[in-house]
C-alpha positions as CSV (number, residue, x, y, z in Angstrom):
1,X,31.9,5.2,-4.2
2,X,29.4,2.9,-3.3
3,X,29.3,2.3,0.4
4,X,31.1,-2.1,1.4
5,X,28.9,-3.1,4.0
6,X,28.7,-6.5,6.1
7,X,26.4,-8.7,6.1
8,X,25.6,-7.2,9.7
9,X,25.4,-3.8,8.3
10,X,22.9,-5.1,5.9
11,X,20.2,-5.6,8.2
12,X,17.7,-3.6,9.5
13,X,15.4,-4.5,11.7
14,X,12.1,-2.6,12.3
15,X,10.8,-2.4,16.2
16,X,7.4,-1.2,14.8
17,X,5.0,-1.6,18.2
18,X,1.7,-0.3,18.3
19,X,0.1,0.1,21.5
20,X,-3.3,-2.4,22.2
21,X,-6.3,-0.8,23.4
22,X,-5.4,-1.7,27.1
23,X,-3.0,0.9,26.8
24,X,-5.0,3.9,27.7
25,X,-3.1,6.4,29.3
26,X,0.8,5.4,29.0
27,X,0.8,5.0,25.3
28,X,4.1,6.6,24.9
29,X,5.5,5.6,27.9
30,X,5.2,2.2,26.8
31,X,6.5,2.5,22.8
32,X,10.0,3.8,24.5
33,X,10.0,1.0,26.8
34,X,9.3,-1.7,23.9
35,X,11.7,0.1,21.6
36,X,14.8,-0.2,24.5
37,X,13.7,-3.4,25.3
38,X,14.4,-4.9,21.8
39,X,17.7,-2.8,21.9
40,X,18.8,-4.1,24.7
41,X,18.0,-7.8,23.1
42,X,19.9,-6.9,20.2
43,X,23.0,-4.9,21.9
44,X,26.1,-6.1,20.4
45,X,24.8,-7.2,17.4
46,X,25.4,-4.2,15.5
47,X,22.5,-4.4,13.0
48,X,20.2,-1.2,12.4
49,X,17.2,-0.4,14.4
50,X,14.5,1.5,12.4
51,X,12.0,4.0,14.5
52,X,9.0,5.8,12.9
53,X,6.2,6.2,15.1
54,X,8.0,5.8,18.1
55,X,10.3,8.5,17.2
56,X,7.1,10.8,16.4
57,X,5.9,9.7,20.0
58,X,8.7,9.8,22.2
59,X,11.5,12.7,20.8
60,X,14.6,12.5,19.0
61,X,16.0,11.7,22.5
62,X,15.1,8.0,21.8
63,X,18.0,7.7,18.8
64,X,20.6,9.2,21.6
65,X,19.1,6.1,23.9
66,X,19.5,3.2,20.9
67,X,23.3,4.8,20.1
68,X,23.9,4.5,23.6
69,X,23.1,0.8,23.5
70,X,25.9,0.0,20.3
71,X,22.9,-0.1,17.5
72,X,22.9,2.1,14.7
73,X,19.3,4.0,13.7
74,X,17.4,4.2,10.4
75,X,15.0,7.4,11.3
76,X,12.3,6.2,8.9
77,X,10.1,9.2,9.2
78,X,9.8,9.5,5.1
79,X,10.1,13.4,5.7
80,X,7.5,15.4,3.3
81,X,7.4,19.2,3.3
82,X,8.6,22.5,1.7
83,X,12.2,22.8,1.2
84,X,12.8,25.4,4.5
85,X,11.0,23.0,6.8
86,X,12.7,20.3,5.5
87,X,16.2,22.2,6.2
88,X,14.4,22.8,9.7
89,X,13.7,19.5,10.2
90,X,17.4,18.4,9.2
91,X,18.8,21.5,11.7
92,X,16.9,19.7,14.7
93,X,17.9,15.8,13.7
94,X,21.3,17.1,13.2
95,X,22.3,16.7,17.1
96,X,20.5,13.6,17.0
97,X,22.6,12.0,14.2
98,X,20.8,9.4,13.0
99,X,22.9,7.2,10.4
100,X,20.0,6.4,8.0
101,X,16.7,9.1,7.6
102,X,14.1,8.5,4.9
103,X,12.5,11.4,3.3
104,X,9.7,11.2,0.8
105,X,10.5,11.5,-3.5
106,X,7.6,13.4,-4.1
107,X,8.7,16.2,-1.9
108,X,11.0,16.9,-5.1
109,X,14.6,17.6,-5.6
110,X,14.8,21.0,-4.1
111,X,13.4,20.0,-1.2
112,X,15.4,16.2,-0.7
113,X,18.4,19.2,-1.6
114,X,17.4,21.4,0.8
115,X,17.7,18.4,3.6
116,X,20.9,16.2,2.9
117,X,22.2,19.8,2.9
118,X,21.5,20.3,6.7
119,X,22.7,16.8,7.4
120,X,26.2,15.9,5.6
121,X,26.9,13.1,8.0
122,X,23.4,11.6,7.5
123,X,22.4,9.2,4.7
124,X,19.2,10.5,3.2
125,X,17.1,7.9,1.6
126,X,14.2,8.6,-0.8
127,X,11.2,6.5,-0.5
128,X,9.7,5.5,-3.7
129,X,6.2,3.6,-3.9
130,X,5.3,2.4,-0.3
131,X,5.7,-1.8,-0.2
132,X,1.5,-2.0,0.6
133,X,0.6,-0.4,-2.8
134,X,-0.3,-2.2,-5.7
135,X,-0.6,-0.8,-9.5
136,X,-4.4,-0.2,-9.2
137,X,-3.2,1.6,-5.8
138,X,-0.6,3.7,-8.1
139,X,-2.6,4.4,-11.0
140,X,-4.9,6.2,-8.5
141,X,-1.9,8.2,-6.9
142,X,0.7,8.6,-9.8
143,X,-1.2,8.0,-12.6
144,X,1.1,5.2,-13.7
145,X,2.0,1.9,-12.6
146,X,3.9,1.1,-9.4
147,X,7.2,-0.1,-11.7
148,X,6.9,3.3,-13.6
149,X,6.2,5.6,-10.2
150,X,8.9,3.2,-8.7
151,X,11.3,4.2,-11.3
152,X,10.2,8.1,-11.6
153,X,11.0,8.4,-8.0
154,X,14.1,7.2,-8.1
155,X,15.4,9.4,-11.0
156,X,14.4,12.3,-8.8
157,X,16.3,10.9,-5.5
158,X,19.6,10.8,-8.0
159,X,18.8,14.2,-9.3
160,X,18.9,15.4,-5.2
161,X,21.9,13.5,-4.4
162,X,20.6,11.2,-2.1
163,X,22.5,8.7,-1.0
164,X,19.9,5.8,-1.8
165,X,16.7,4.9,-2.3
166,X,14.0,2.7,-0.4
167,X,12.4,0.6,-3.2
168,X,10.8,-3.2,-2.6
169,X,13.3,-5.9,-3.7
170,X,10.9,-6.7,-6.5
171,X,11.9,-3.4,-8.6
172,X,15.6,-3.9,-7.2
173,X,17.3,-4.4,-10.4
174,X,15.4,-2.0,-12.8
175,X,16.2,0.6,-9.8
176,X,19.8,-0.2,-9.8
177,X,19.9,0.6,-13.3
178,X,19.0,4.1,-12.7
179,X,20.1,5.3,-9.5
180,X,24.1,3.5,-10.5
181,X,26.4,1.5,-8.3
182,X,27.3,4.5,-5.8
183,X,23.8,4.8,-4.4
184,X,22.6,2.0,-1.7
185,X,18.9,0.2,-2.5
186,X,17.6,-0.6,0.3
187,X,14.2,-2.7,0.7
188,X,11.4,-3.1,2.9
189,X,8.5,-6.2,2.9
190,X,11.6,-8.9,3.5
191,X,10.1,-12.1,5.0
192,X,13.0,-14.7,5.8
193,X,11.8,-18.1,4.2
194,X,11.3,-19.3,8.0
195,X,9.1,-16.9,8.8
196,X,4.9,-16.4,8.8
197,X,3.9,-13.0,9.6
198,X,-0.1,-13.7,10.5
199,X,-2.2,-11.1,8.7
200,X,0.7,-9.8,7.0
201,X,0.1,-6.2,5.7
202,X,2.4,-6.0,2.6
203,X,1.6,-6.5,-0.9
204,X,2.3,-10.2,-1.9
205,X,3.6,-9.6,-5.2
206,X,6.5,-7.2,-4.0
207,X,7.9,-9.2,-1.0
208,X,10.9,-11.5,-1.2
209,X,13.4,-13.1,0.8
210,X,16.6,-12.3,2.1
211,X,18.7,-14.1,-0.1
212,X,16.5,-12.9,-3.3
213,X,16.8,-9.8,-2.2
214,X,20.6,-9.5,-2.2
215,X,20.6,-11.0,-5.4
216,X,18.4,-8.9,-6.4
217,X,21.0,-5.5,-5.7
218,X,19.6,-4.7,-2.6
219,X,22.0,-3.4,-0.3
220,X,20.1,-3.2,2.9
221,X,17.2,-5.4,4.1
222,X,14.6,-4.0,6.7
223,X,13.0,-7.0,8.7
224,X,10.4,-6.4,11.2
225,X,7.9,-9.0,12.7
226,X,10.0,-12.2,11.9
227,X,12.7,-10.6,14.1
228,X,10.8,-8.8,16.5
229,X,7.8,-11.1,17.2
230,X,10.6,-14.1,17.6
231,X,11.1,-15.5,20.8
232,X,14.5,-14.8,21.0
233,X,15.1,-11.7,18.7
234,X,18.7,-11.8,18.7
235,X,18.9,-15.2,17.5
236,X,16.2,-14.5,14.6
237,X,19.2,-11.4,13.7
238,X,21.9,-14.0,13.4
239,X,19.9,-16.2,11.5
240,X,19.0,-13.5,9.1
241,X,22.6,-12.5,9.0
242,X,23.6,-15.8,8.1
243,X,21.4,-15.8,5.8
244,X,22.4,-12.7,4.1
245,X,26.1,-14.1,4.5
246,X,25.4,-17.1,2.2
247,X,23.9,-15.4,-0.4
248,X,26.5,-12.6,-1.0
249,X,28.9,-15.3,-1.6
């Protein structure tokens, strides 16, 4: 069955900080204390906070820290390895129980298997063609184009029975077409229409707004320096939520 979220559980928001070259000697130190500090800006809201680096830097401790604070957490560490250190990997995040874990497609199926197997209470997303890459970035890597790598992934994801897929909005409904209504789409490189991200990173061609996106078939939206970089966090979440709100009705 395919999972009935709110328009709260639809959002995730990414606290993706990098530490500035006057952080010398308390790099990690200071990741932790950003990470609680936006989840203590965003307690009670009940969105999703996404940790990569952080979580690399500071221990699987830092997902017992966010639960703690009423937030739910979308490990995005896009997992890529053998099938037994996969299964290891899942055996150590199993205390941690994260609710959302990315792990990458091209791992293969055995080894996306070998994972959600360790980790039954975990939803296990496979990550398709990263948001920044573009087709002449893909032909390079896959040989194809990014809709055609996009679409390749994917098939493998519903041949390991994951329970959804990380795809950019832009390849949304295509993707929906292969994985089927029971698996959740869930898309990176959103940009509320009330938002400028200076020197934003992402491919232009594959980012989209939050209402587009739901159109689109995206189940969950992951929303990073709009929300994060706002002066009042909290109220950039309600705003996207609002947002996302309006357009599934």
């Amino acid at each position: 069955m395919r999972k009935t979220l709110t328009p709260t559980e639809r959002l995730i928001v990414a606290a993706d900080f990098k530490p500035t070259a006057d952080i010398k000697n308390t790099p990690r130190f200071w990741v932790r204390f950003k990470v609680l500090e936006l989840a203590d800006r965003l307690e009670g809201t009940g969105v999703y906070l996404k940790i990569n680096s952080a979580l690399r830097a500071c221990g699987y401790d830092l997902i017992d820290e966010i639960h703690e604070r009423g937030l739910k957490v979308f490990a995005d560490l896009k997992l890529f390895d053998i099938s037994e250190t996969l299964s290891t990997d899942g055996a150590f995040l199993r205390e941690a129980k994260p609710e959302l874990l990315t792990v990458a497609c091209n791992a293969g199926v055995t080894a996306m298997q070998a994972l959600k197997e360790t980790l039954p209470d975990t939803e296990i997303l496979g990550v398709t063609v990263l948001t920044s890459l573009n087709d002449t970035d893909c032909l390079e890597i896959y040989s194809c184009i990014t809709d055609v790598a996009v679409n390749r992934l994917a098939e493998w994801a519903v041949k390991s029975g994951s329970g959804g897929v990380i795809s950019s909005a832009k390849e949304a409904e295509a993707v929906r077409r292969i994985v089927g209504p029971n698996m959740t789409i869930n898309t990176p490189a959103i940009r509320p229409a009330w938002a400028i991200v200076p020197g934003d990173d992402q491919n232009p061609d594959r980012i989209m707004t939050p209402t587009k996106a739901i159109k689109a078939g995206a189940d969950r939206l992951v929303v990073g320096r709009p929300i994060v970089k706002a002066e009042d966090p909290c109220a950039a979440v309600m705003r996207t939520i609002e947002e996302i709100a309006s357009a599934l009705k």
